[in-house]
N, C-alpha and C positions, 0 to 999 in steps of 0.2 A: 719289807724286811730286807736288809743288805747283809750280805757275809763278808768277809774281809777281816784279813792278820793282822796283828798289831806289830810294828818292830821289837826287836832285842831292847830298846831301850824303853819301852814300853813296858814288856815283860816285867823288866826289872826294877819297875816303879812299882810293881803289885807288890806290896811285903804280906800277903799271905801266899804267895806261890814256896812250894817248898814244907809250909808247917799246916794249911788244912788243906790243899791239894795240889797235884803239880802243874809246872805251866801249862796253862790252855795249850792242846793241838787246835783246838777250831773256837770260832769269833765269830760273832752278829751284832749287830747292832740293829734295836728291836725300835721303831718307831711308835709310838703309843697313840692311841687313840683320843686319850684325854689331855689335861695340863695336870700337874702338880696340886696338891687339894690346898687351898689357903690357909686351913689349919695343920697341912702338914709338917712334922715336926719330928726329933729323935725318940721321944717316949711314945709315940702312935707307932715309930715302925719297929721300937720294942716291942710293946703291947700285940701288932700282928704278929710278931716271930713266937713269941709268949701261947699267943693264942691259937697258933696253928699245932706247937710242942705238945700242947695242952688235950687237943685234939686225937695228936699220935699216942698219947697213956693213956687214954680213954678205953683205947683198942687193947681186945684182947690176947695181942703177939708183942713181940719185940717190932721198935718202929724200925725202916728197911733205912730212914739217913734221917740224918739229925738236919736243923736248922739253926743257921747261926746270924746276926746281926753285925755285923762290923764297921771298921772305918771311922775316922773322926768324928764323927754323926748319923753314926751306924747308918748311913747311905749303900751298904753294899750288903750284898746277900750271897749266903754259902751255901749250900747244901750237900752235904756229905754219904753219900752210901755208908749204911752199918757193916755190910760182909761182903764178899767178893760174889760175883758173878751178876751183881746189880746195879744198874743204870754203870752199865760199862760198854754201850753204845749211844751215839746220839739220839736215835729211835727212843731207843728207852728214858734217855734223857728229857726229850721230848713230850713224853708220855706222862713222867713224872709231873712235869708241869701244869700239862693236862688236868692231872687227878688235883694237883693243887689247887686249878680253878675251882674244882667243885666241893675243895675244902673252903678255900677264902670265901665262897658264896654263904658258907654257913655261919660266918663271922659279923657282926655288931656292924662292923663299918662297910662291911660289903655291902649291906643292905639299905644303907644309907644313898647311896648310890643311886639316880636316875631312873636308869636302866642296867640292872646289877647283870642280866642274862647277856646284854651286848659285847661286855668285859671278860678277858679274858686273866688271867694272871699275872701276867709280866704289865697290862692294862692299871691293875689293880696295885701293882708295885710303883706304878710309875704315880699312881694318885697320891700315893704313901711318902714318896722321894726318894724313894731309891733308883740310882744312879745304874746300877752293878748288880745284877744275879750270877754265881760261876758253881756249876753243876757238877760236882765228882765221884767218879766210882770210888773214891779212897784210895789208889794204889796208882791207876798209870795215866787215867782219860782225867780230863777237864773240859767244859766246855765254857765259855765266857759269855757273856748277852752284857750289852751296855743299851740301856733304856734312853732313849730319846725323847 
């Protein structure tokens, strides 16, 4: 795992900075463990965004961030805090991810998978094709992951 800023004109290439969260303060680029799935495709990395949503109404609360798919080929991933005081440190951001491994694990395609316990989440995104996970409290933090 590498950290590192992107420049101002980098920034400025994200056209969701600004309408689903603000620009990233911090940056990683996440090297994955596997390649790209051969059948990965736009309607697969719907279908997981779909399926993870699906996952959060199941639950008996309000879900704590939405998930969104975007990008010309919905290659990027968003995740949004629903209310303030959540995942509004990296820790927690962190964390989130965490927990999302052990939702993706419960998922059709997860399990398709070799070794589905090896994998991690961002592992499991990168199988998918997406490019771009960018993690927000909704109000001031961002964090950015670009999948390698």
């Amino acid at each position: 795992m590498l950290v590192a800023g992107l420049s101002s004109g980098a920034r400025a290439a994200d056209l969701h900075v600004g309408y689903y969260y603000p620009a990233p303060q911090t940056h990683e680029v996440y090297v994955a463990s596997v390649p790209v799935a051969d059948d990965a495709e736009e309607t697969s990395r719907a279908a997981f965004v779909i399926g993870l949503a699906a996952q959060q109404l199941q639950q008996n609360h309000a879900p704590g961030y939405h998930l969104f798919a975007k990008g010309e080929r919905l290659e990027k991933m968003i995740i949004v805090a629903t209310g303030d005081g959540r995942y509004d440190t990296l820790y927690r951001m962190r964390a989130l991810l965490a927990s999302l491994t052990s939702m993706a694990r419960a998922t059709p395609l997860f399990t398709q998978s070799a070794e589905p316990y090896e994998l991690n989440f961002l592992d499991f995104c990168k199988l998918l094709g997406f490019t771009q996970v960018t993690v927000s409290d909704g109000r001031a933090i961002a964090h950015q992951i670009k999948i390698r």
